[in-house]
N, CA, C and O atoms as a Tinker XYZ file with bonds, in Angstrom:
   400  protein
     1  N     24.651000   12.804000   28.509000    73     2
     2  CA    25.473000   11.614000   28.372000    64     1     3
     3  C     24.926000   10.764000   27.226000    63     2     4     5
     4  O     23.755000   10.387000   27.178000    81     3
     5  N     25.891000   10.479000   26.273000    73     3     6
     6  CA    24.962000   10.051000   24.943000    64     5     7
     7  C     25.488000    8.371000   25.375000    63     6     8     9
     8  O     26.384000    8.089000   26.170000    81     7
     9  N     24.763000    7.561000   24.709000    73     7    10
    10  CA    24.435000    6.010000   25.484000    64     9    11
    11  C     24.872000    5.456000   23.861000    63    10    12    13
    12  O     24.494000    5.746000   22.726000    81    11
    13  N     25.916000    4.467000   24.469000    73    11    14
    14  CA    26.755000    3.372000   23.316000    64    13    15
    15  C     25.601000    2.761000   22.989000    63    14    16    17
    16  O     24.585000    2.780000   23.683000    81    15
    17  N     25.795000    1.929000   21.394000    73    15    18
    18  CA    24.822000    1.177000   20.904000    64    17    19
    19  C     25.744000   -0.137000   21.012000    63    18    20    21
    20  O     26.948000   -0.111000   20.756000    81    19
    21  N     25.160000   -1.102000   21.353000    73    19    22
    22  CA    25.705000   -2.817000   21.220000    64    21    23
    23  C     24.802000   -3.571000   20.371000    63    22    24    25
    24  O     23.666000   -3.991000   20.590000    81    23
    25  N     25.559000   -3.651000   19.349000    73    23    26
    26  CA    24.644000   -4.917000   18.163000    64    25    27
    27  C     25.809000   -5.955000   18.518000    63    26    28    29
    28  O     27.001000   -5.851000   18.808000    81    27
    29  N     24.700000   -7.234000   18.321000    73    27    30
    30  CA    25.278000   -8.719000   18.389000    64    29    31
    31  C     25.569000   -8.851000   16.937000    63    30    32    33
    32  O     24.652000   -8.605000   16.154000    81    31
    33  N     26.544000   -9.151000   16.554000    73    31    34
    34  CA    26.659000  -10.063000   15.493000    64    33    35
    35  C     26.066000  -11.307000   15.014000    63    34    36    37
    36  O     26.260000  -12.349000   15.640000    81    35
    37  N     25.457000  -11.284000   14.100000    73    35    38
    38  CA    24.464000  -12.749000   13.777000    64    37    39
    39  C     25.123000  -13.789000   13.173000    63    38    40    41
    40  O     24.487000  -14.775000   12.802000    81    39
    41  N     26.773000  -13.673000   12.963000    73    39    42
    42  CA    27.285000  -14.590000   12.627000    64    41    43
    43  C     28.602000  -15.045000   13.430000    63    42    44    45
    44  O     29.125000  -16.158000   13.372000    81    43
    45  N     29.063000  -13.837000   14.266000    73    43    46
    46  CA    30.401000  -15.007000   15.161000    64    45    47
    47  C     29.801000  -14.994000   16.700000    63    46    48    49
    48  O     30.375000  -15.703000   17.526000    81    47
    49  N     28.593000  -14.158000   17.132000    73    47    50
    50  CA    28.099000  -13.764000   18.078000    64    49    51
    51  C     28.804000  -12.955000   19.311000    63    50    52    53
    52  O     28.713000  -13.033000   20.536000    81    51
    53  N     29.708000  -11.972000   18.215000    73    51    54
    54  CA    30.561000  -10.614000   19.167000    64    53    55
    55  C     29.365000   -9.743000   19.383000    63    54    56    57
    56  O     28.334000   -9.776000   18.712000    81    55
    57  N     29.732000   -8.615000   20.842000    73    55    58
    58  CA    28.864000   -7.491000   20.975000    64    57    59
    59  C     29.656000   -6.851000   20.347000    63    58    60    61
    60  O     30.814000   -7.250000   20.221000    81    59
    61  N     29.255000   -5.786000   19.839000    73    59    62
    62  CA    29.785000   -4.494000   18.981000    64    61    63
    63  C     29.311000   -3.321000   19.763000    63    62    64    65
    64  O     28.108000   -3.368000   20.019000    81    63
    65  N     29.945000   -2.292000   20.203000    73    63    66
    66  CA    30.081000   -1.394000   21.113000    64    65    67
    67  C     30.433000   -0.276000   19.758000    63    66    68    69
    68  O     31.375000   -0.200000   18.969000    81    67
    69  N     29.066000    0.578000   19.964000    73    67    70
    70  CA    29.720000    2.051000   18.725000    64    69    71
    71  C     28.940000    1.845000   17.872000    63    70    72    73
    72  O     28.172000    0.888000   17.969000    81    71
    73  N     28.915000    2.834000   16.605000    73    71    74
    74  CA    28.316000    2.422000   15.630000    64    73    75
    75  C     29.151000    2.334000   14.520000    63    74    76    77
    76  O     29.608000    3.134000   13.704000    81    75
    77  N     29.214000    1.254000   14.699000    73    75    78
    78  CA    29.798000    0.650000   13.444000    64    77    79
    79  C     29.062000   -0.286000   12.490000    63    78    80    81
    80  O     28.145000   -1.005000   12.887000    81    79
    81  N     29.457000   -0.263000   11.296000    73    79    82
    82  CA    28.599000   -1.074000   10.240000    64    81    83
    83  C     29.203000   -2.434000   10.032000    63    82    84    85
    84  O     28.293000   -3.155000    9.623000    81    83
    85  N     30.363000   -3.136000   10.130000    73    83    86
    86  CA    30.643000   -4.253000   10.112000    64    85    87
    87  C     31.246000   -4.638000   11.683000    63    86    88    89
    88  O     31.644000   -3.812000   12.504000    81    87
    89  N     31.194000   -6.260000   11.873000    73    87    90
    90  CA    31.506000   -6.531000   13.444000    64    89    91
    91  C     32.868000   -6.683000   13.477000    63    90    92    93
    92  O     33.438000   -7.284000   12.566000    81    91
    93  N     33.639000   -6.082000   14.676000    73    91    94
    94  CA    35.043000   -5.606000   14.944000    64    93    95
    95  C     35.401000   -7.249000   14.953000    63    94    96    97
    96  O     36.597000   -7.423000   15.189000    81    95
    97  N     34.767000   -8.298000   14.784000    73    95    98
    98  CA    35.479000   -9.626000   15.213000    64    97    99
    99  C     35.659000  -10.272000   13.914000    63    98   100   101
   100  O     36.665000  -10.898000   13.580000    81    99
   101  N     34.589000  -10.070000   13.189000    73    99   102
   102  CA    34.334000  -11.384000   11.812000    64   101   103
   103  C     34.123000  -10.421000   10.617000    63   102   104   105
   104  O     34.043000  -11.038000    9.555000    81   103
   105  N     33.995000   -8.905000   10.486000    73   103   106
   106  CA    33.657000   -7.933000    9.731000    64   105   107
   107  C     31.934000   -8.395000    8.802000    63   106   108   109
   108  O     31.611000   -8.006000    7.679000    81   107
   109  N     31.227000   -9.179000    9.610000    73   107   110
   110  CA    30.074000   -9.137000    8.604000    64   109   111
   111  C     29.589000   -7.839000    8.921000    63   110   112   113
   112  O     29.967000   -7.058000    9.793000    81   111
   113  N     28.566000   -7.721000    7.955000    73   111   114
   114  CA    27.796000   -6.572000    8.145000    64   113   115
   115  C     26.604000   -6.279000    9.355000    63   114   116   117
   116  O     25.455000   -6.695000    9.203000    81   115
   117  N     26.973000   -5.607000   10.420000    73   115   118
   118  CA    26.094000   -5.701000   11.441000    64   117   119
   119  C     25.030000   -4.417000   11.302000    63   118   120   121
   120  O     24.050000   -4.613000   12.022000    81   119
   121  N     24.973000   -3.353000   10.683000    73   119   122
   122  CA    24.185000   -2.264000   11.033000    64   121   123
   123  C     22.875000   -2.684000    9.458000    63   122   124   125
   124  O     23.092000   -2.948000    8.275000    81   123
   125  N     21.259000   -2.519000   10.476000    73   123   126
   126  CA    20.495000   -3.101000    9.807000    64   125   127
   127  C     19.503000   -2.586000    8.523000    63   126   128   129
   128  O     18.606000   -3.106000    7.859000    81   127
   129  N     20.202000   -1.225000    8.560000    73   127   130
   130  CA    20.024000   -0.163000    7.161000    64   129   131
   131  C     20.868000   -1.039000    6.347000    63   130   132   133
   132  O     20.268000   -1.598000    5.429000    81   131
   133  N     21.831000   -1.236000    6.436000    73   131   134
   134  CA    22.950000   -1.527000    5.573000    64   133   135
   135  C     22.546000   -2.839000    4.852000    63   134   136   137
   136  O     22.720000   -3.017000    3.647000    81   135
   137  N     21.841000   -3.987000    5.926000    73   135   138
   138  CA    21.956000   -5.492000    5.571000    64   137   139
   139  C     20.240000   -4.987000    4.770000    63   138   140   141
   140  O     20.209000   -5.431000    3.622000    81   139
   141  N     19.394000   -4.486000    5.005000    73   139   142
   142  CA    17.995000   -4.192000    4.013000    64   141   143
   143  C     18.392000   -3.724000    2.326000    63   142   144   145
   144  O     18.073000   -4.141000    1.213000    81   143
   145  N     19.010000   -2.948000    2.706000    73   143   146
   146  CA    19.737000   -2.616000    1.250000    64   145   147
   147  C     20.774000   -3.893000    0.599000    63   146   148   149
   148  O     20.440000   -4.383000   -0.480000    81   147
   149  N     21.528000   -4.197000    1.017000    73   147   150
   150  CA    21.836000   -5.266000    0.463000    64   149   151
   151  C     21.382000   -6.530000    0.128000    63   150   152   153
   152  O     21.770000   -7.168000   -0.851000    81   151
   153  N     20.334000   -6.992000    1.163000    73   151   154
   154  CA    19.212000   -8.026000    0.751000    64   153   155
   155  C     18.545000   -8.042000   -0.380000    63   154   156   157
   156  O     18.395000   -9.015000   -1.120000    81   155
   157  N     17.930000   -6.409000   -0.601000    73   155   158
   158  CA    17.277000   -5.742000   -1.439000    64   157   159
   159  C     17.883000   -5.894000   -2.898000    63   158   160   161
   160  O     17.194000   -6.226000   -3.863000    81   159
   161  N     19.295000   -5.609000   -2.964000    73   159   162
   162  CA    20.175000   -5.830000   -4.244000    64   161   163
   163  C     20.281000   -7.113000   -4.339000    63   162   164   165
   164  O     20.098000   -7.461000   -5.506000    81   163
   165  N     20.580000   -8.322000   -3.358000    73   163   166
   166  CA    20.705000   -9.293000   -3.715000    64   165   167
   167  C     19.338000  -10.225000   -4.548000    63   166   168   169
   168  O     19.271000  -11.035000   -5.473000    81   167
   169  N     18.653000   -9.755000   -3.880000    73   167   170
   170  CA    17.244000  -10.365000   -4.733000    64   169   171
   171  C     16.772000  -10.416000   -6.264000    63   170   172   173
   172  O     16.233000  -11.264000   -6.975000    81   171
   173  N     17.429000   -8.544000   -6.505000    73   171   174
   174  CA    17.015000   -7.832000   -7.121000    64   173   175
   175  C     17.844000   -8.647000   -8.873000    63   174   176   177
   176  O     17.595000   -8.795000  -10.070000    81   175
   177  N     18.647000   -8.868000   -8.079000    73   175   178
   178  CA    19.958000   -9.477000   -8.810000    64   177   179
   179  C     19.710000  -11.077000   -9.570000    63   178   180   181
   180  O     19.978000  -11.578000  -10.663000    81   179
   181  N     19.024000  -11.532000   -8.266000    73   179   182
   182  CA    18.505000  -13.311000   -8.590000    64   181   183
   183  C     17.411000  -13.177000   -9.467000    63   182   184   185
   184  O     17.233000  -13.966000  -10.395000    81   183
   185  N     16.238000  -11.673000   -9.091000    73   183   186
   186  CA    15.729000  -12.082000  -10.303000    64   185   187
   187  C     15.874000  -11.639000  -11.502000    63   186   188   189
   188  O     15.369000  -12.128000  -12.512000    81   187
   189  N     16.722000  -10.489000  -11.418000    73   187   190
   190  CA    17.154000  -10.041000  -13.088000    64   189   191
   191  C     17.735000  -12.002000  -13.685000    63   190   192   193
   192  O     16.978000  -12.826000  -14.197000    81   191
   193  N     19.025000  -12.176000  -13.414000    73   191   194
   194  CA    19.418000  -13.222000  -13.355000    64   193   195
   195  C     18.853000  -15.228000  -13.491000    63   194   196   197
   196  O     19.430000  -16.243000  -13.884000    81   195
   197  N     17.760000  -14.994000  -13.039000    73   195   198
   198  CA    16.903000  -16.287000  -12.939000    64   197   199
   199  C     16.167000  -16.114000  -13.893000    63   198   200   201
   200  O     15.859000  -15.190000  -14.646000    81   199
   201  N     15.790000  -17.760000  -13.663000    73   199   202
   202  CA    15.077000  -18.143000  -15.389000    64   201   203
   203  C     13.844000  -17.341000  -15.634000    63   202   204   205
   204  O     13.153000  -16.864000  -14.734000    81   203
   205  N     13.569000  -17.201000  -17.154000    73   203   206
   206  CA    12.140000  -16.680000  -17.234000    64   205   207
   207  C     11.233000  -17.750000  -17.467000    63   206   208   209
   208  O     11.364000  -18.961000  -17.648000    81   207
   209  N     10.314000  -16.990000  -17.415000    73   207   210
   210  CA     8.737000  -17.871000  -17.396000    64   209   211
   211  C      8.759000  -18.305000  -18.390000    63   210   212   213
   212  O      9.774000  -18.196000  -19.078000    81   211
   213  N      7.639000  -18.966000  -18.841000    73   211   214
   214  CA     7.454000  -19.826000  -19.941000    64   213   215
   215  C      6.391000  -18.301000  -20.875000    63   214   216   217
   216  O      6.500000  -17.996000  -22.063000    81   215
   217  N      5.726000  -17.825000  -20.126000    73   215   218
   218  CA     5.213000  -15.926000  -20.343000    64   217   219
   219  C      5.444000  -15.504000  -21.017000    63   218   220   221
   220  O      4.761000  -15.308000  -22.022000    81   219
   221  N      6.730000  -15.080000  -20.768000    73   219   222
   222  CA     7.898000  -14.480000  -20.369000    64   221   223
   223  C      8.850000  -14.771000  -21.912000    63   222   224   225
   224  O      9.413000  -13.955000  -22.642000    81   223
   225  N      8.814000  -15.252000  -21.944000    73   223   226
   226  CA     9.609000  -16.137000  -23.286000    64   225   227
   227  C      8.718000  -16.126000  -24.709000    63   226   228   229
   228  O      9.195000  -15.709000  -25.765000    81   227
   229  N      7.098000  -16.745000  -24.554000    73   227   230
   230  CA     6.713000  -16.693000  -25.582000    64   229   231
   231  C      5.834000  -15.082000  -26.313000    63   230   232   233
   232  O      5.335000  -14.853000  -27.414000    81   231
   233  N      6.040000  -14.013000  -24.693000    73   231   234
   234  CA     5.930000  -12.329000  -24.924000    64   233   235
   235  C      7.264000  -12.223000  -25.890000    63   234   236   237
   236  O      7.142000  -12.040000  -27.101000    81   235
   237  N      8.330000  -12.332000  -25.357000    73   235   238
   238  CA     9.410000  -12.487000  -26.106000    64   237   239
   239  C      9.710000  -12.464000  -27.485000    63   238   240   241
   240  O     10.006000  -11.620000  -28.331000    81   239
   241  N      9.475000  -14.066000  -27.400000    73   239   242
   242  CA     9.414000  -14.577000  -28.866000    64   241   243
   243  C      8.189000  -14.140000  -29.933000    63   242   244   245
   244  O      8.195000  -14.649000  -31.054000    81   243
   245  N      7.000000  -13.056000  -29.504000    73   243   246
   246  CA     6.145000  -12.596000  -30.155000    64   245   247
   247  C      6.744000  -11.038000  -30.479000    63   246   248   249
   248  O      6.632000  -10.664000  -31.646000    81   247
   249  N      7.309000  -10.209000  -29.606000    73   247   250
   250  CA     7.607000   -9.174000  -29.956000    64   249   251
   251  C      9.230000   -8.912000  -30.683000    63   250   252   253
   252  O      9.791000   -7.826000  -30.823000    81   251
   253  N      9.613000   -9.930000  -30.975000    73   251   254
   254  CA    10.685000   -9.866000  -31.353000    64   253   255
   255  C     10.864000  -10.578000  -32.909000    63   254   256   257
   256  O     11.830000  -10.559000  -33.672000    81   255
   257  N      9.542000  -11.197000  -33.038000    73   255   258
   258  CA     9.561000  -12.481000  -34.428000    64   257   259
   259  C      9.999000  -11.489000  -35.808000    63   258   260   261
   260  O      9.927000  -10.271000  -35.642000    81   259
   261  N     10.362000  -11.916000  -36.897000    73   259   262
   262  CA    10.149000  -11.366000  -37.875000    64   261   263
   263  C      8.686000  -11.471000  -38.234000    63   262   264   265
   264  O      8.199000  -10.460000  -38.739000    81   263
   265  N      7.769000  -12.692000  -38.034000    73   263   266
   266  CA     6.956000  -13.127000  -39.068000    64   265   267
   267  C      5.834000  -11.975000  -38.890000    63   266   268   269
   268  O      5.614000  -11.707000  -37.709000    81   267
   269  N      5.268000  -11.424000  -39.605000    73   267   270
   270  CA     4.758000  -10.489000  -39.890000    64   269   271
   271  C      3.011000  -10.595000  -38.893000    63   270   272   273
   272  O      2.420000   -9.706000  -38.279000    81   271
   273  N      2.619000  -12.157000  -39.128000    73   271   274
   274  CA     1.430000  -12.675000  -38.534000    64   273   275
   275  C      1.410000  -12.373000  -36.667000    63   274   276   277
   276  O      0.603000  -11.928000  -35.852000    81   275
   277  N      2.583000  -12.830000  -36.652000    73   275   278
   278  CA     2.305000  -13.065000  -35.196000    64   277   279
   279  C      2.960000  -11.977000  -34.477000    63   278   280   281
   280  O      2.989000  -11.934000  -33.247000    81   279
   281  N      3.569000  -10.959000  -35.358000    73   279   282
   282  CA     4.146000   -9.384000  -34.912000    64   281   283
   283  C      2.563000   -8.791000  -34.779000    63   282   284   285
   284  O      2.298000   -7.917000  -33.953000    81   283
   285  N      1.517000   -9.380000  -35.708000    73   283   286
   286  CA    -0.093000   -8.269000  -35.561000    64   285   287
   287  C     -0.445000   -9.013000  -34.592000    63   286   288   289
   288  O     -0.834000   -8.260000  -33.699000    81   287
   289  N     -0.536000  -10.221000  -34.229000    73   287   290
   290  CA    -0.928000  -10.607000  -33.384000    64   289   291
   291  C     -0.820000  -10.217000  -31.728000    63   290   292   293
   292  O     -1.608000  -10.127000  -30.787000    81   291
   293  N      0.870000  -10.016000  -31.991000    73   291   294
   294  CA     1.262000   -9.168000  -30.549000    64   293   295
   295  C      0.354000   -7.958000  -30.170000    63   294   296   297
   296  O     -0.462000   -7.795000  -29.263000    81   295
   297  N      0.826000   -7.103000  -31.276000    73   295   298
   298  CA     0.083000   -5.784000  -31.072000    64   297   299
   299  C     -1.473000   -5.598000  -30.969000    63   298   300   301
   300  O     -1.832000   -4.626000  -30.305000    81   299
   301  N     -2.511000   -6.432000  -31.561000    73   299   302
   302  CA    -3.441000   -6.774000  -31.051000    64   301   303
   303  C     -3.331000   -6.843000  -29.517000    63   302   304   305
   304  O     -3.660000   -5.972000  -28.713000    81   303
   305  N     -2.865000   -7.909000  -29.305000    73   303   306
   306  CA    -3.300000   -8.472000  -27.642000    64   305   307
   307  C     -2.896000   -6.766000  -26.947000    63   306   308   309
   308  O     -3.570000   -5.971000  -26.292000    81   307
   309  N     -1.534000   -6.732000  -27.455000    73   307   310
   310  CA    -0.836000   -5.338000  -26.673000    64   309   311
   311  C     -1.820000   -3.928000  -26.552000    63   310   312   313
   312  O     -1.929000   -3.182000  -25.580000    81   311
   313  N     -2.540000   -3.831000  -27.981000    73   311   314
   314  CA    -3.591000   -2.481000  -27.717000    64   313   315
   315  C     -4.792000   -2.883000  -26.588000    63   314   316   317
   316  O     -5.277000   -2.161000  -25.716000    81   315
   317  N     -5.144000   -4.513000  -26.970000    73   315   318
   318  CA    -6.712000   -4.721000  -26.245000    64   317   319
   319  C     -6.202000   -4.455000  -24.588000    63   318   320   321
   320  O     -6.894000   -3.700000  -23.906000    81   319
   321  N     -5.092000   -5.038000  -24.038000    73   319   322
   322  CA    -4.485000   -5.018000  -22.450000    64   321   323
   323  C     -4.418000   -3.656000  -22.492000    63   322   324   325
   324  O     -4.798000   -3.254000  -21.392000    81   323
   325  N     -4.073000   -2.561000  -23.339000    73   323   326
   326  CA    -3.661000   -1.394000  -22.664000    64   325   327
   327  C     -5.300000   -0.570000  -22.516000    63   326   328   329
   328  O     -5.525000    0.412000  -21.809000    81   327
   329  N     -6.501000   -1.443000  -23.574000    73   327   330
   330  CA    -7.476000   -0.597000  -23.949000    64   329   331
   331  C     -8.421000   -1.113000  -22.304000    63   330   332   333
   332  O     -9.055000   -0.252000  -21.695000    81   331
   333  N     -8.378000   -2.203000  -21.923000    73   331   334
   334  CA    -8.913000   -3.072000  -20.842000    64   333   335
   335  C     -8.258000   -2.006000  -19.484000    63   334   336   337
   336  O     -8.928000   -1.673000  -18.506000    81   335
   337  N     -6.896000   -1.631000  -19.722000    73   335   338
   338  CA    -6.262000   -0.723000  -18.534000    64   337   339
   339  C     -7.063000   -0.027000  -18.486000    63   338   340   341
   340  O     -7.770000    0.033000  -17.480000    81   339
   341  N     -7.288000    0.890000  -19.725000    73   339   342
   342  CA    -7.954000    2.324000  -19.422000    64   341   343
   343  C     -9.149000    2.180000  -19.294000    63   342   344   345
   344  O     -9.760000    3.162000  -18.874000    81   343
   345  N     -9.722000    1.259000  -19.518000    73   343   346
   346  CA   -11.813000    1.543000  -18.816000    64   345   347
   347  C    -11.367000    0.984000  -17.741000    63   346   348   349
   348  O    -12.327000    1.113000  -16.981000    81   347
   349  N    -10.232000    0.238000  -16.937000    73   347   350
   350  CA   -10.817000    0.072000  -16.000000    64   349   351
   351  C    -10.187000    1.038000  -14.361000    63   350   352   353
   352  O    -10.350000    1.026000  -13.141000    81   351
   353  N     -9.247000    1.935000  -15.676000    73   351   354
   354  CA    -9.170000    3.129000  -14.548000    64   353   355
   355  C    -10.212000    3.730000  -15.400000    63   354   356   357
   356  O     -9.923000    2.648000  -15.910000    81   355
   357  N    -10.700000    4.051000  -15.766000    73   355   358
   358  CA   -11.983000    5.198000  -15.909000    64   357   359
   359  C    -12.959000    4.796000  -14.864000    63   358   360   361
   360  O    -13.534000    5.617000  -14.150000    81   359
   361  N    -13.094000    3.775000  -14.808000    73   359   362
   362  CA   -14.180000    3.026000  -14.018000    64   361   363
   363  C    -13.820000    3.396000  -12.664000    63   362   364   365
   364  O    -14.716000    4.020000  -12.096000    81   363
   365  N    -12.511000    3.147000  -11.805000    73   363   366
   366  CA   -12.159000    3.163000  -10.766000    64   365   367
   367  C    -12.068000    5.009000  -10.350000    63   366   368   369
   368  O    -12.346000    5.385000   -9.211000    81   367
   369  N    -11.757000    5.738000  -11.162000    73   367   370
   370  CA   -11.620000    7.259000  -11.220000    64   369   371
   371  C    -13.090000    7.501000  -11.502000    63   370   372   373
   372  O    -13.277000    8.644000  -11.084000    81   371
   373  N    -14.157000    7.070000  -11.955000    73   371   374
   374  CA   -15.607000    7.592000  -11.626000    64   373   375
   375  C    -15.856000    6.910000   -9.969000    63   374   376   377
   376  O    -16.243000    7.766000   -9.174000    81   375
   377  N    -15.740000    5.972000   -9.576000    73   375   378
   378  CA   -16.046000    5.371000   -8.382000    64   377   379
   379  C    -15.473000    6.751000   -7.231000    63   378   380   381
   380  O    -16.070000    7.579000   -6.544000    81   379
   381  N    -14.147000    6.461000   -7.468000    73   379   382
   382  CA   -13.777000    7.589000   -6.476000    64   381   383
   383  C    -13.672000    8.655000   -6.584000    63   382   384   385
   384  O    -12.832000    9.311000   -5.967000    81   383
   385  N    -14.689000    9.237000   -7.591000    73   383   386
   386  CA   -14.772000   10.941000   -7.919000    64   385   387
   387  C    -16.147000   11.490000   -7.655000    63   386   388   389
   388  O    -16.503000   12.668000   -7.644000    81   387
   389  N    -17.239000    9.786000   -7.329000    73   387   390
   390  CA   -18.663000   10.072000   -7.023000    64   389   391
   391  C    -19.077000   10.428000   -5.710000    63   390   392   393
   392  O    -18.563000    9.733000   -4.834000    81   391
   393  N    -19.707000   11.141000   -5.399000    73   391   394
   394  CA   -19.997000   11.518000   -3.606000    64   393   395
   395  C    -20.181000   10.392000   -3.219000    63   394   396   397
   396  O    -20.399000    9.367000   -3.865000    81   395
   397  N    -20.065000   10.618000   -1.786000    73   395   398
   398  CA   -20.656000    9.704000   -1.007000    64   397   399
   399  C    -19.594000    8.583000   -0.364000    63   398   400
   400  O    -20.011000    7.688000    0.371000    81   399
């Protein structure tokens, strides 16, 4: 005997009998795979969408400049961060490659 599922609706407060993904009364979305994924997009969305940093803007405005100074300047900072990455996975890949 296979056993009905009843979700409450969190917005008109119908039981929902079955599986269904929206509520037979108000059609929000009741099944909670469905509302994670959509939370998930909605966020995803605010922050594509929302302001940037102040960071964010002057990374920006460095990799994008014409002026020749502050294009070396980028790439500086850009090699030393990527050169700082790699010793400090070398470092972390000797730690966890040493016995013990």
């Amino acid at each position: 005997m296979s056993q009905q599922i009843e979700r409450k609706c969190s917005e008109c407060g119908h039981w929902n009998v079955g599986h269904h993904e929206h509520c037979e009364s108000c059609g929000a979305l009741i099944d909670p795979q469905k509302k994670l994924v959509v939370e998930s997009e909605k966020r995803e969305l605010a922050r594509a969408n929302g302001p940037k940093s102040r960071l964010d803007k002057v990374v920006n405005h460095f990799k994008t400049t014409k002026n020749p100074f502050l294009k070396l300047i980028y790439l500086v900072l850009s090699a030393l961060w990527f050169v700082y990455w790699v010793i400090l996975s070398f470092i972390l890949w000797a730690i966890a490659a040493s016995p013990g």
